[in-house]
VOGU-3710 file (C-alpha; in Angstrom, 3 decimals, decimal comma):
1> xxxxxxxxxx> 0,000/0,000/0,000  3,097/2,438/1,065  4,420/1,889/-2,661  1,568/2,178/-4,763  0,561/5,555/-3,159  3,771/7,135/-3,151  4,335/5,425/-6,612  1,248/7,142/-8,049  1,872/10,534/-5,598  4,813/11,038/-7,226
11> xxxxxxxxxx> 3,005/10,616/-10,478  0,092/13,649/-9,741  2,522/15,741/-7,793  3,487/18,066/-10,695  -0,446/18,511/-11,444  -1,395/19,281/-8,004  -2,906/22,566/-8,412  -5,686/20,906/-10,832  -5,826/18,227/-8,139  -7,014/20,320/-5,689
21> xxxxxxxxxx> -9,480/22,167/-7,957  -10,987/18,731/-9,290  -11,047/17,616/-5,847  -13,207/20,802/-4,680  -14,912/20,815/-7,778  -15,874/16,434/-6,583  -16,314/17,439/-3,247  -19,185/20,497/-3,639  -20,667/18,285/-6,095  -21,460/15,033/-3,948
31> xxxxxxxxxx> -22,019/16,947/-1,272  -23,153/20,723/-1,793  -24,281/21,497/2,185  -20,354/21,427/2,416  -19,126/24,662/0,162  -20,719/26,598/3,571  -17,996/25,136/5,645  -15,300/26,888/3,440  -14,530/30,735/2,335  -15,187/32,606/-0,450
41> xxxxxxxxxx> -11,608/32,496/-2,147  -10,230/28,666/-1,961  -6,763/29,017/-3,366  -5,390/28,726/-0,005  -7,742/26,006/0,867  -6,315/24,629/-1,996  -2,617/24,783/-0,965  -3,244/23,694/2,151  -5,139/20,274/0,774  -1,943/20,002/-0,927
51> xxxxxxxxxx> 0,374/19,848/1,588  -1,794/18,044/3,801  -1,360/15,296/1,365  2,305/15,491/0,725  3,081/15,524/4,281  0,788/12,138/4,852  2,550/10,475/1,668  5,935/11,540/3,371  5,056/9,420/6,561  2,352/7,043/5,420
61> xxxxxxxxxx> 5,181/4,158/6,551  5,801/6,053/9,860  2,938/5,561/12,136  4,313/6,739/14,994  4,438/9,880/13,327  1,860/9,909/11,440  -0,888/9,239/13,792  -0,519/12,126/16,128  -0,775/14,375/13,121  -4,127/12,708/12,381
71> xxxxxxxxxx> -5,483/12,714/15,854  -4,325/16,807/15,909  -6,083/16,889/12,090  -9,374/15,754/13,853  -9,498/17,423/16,491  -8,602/20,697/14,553  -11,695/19,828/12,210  -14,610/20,080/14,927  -14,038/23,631/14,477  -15,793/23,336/11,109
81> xxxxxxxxxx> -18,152/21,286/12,135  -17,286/18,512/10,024  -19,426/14,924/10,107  -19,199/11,727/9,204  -20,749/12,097/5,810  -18,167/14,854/4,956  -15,328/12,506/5,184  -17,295/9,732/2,744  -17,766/12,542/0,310  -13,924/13,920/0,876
91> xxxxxxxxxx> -12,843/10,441/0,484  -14,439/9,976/-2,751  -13,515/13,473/-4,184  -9,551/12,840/-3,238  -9,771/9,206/-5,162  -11,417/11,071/-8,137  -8,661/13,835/-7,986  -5,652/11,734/-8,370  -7,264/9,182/-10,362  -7,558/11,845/-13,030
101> xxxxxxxxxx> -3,832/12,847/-13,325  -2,550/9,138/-12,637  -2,679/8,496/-16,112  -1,149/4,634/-17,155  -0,341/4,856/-13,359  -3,530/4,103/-12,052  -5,110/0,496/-11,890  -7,442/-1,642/-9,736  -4,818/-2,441/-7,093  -3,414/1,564/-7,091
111> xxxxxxxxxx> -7,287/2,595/-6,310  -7,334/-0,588/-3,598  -3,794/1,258/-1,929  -5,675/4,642/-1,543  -8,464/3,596/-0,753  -7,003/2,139/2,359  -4,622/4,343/2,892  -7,700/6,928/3,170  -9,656/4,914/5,267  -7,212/4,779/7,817
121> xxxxxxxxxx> -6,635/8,539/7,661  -10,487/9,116/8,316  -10,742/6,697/10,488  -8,435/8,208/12,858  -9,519/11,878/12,811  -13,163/10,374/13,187  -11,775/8,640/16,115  -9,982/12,167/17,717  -13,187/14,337/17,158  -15,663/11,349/18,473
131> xxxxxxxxxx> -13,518/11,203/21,671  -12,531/15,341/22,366  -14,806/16,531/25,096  -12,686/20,188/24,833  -14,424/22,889/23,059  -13,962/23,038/19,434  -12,668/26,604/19,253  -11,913/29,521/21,936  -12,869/33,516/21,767  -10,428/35,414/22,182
141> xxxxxxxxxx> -10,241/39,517/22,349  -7,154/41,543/21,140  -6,005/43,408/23,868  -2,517/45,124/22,470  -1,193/45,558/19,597  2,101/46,768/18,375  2,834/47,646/14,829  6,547/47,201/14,875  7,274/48,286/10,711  4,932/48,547/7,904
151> xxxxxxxxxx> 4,023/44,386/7,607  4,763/43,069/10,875  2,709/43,328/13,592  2,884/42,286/17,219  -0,527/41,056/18,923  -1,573/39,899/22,288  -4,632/38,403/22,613  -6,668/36,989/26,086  -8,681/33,991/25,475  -11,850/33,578/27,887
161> xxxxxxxxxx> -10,621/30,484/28,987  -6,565/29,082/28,908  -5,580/27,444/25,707  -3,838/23,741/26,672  -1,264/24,324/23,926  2,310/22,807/24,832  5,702/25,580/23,911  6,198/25,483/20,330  2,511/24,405/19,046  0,485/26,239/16,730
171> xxxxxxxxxx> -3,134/27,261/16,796  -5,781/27,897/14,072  -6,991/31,455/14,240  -10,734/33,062/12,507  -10,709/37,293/12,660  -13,685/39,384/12,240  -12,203/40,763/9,443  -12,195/37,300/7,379  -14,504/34,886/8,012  -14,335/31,521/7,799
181> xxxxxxxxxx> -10,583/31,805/6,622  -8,624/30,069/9,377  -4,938/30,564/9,583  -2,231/29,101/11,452  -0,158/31,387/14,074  2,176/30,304/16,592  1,884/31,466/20,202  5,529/33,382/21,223  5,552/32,819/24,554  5,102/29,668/26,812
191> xxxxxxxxxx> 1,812/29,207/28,147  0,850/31,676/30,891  -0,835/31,360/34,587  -3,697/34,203/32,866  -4,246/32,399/29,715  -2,235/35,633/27,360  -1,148/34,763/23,636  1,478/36,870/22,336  1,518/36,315/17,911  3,546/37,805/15,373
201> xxxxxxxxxx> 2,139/38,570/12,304  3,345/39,314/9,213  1,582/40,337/6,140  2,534/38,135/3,448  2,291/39,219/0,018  -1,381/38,084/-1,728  -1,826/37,016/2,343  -5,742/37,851/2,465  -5,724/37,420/6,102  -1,924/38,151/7,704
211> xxxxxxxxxx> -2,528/41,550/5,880  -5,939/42,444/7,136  -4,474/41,530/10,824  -1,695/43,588/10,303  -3,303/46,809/8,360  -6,829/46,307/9,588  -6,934/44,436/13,011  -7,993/46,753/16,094  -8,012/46,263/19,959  -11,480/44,792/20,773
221> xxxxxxxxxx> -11,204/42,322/17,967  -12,766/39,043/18,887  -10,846/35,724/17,563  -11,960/32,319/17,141  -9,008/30,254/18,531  -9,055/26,666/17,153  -7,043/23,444/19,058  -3,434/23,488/19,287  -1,676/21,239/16,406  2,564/20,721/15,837
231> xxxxxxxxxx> 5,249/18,375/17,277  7,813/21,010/18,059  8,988/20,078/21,275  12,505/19,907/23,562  12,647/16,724/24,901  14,494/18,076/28,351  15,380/14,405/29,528  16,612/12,884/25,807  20,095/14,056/26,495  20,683/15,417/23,211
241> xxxxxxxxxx> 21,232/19,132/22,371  19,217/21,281/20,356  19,497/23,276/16,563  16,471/25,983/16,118  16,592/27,828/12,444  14,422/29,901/12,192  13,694/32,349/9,368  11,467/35,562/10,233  8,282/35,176/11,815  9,403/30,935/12,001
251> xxxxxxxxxx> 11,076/32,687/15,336  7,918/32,739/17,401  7,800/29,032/18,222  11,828/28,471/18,974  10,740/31,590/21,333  7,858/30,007/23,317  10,270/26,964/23,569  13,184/29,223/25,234  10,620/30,601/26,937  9,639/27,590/28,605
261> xxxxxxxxxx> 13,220/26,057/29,090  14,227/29,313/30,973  11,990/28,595/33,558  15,236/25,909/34,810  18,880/26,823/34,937  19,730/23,633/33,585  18,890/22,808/30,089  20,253/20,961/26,452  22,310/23,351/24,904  20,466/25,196/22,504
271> xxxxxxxxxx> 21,928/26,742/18,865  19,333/28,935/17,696  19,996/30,133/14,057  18,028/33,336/13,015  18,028/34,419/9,746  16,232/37,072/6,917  17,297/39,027/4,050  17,866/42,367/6,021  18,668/43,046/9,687  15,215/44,690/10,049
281> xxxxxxxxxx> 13,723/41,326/9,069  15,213/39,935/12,324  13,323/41,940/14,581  13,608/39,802/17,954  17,568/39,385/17,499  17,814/41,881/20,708  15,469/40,201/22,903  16,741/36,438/22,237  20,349/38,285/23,482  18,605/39,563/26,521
291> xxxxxxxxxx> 17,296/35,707/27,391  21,325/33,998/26,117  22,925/36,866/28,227  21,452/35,264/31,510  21,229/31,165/29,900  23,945/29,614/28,950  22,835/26,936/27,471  21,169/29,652/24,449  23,360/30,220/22,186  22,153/32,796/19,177
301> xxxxxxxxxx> 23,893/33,420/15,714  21,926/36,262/13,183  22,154/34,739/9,505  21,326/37,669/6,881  20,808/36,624/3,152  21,137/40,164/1,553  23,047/42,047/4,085  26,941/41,766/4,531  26,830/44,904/6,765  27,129/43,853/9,858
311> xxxxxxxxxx> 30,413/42,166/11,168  28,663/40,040/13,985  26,005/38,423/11,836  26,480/35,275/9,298  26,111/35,829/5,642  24,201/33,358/3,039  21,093/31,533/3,366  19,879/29,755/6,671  20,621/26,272/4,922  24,156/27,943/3,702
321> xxxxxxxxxx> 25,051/29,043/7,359  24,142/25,664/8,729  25,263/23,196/6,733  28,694/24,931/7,038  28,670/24,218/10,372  28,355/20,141/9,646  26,177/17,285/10,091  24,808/18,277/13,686  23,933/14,476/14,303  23,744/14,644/18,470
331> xxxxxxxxxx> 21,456/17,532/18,018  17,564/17,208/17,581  16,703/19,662/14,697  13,713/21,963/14,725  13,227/24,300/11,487  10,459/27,004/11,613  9,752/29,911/8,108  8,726/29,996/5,270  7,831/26,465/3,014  11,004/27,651/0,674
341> xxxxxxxxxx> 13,245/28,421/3,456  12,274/24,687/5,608  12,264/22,803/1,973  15,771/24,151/1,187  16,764/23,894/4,780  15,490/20,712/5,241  16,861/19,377/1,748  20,237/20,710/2,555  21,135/18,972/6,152  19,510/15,598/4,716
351> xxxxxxxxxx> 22,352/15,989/2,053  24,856/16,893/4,697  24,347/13,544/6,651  21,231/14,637/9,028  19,256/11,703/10,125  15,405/12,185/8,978  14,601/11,175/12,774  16,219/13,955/13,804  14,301/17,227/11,802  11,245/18,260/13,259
361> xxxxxxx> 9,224/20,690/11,118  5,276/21,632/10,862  3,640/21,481/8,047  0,549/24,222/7,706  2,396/27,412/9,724  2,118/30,298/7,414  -0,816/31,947/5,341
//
């Protein structure tokens, strides 16, 4: 089952944009009620399908990865108030999708392997909803907000009830001034004793929401908050040190992590690389120093892509800077920015000698 899919995955991959369309196009067909569930403008609906499905092809033979992504996937869903009838009819419009752009590729035993392979994905989020008794989304009201340059924002928002996210999760997020287009953000900070979410927000070019919440959003706004999803973690007890990279706005979940570890004075040592193009795009550089000044077990090197100016900061891409710097193979790896930036990063260290095991990344973080 593990061969034909990725077989025939690799097969549709280069037409995945018409996948996702046909899919929708399936989907709203067989079952119209659901088109409600979704916004106006789909095309990052349609991304997000996309790497949804790369991500489960990637560790369709690694259940022990696979199936807390699921269980997070189902839980996440309530929010839309998805049924069991929704995932027959998704079911049926994903085989239809890739069945069309299969080609020669696609036979009775190929249809058998996804068919499976998609029962056991529904199966599991089924499971997850079926057994949350948590609510399905929080409200949350904006109660600061600091526009720190033209695109990027600062906002700290108080839920009505604590969020159970753990340091380095993300968390699905509905503004008034977009409805029904949910976005992922990253809490900053560690979970707090009063329940306070710090994000930062950057408007993202063709973003619809990131730039509405950074141009538009006001104090008073109400958010819908959904579950918390991601495996970035520090295992504290593993024994093995730490790499963060982290390009731009990736920054806020290596900084609810540090956040949490500085809560002991013992810790893994941590190498946090921080990279953008320019030195404005690295604009928590001077409070990471603050936190390495007084830990040290933080460690904190600025990577700029564009800007040789400054004598203290690397120069080249993140996945130049730290691939120079070798293999890291004692360190778990956690890589946080933009899809191009983790790709390349990513790419890079497995070509270097990193062990798979060893990269953490999430796949759905940015608009």
């Amino acid at each position: 089952m593990v061969r034909l899919v990725r077989e025939s995955f690799a097969v549709v991959e280069p037409h995945s944009d018409k996948v996702a369309e046909l899919f929708y196009a399936t989907l709203f067909s067989i079952a119209p009620a659901a088109r409600e569930l979704f916004p106006v403008n789909m095309e990052v609906q349609r991304s997000r399908l996309l790497r949804a499905l790369v991500h489960i092809v990637q560790m369709v033979d690694r259940p022990d990865d696979l199936m807390p992504f699921l269980w997070q996937l189902g839980r996440d869903h309530r929010k839309f108030g998805v049924v069991t009838q929704h995932y027959e009819a998704v079911g049926m419009a994903l085989i239809s999708g890739v069945k069309a752009y299969a080609g020669n590729v696609w036979t009775n035993d190929v249809e058998r392997a996804w068919a499976e392979a998609y029962t056991i994905m529904a199966r599991a989020m089924l499971e997850s909803s079926n057994s949350e008794d948590g609510p399905a989304w929080w409200n949350g009201t904006v109660v600061e907000r600091h526009r720190l340059t033209r695109d990027l924002a600062v906002v700290r928002v108080m839920p009505d009830y604590p969020i159970p996210y753990q340091p380095g999760q993300y968390l699905s997020v509905e503004v008034p001034q977009r409805p029904r287009m949910w976005r992922y953000f990253t809490p900053a900070t560690a979970p707090r004793e009063d329940g306070l979410l710090e994000f930062h927000i950057r408007s993202v070019e063709g973003g619809w929401v990131s730039r509405a919440m950074v141009a538009h959003g006001e104090i008073g706004d109400v958010w819908r908050i959904g579950p918390p999803m991601g495996r970035l973690a520090v295992d504290r007890e593993s024994g093995r040190d730490v790499l963060m990279v982290a390009g731009g706005t990736g920054i806020a979940p290596m900084r609810s992590i540090i956040d949490y570890l500085s809560q002991w004075g013992e810790n893994p040592r941590v190498h946090v690389f921080y990279g953008g193009r320019y030195r404005q795009d690295l604009y928590d550089l001077e409070n990471l120093r603050v936190v390495a000044a007084s830990n040290p077990w933080l460690q904190v090197v600025p990577v700029l892509e564009a800007d040789s100016t400054p004598p203290t900061a690397e120069h080249g891409t993140l996945a130049d800077v730290v691939t120079r710097y070798g293999a890291w193979p004692n360190h778990d790896v956690l890589v946080s920015g933009s899809p191009g930036m983790v790709r390349s990063t990513v790419s890079r260290m497995l070509v270097t000698g990193t062990s798979l095991d060893r990269i953490m990344y999430d796949p759905f973080t940015v608009d």
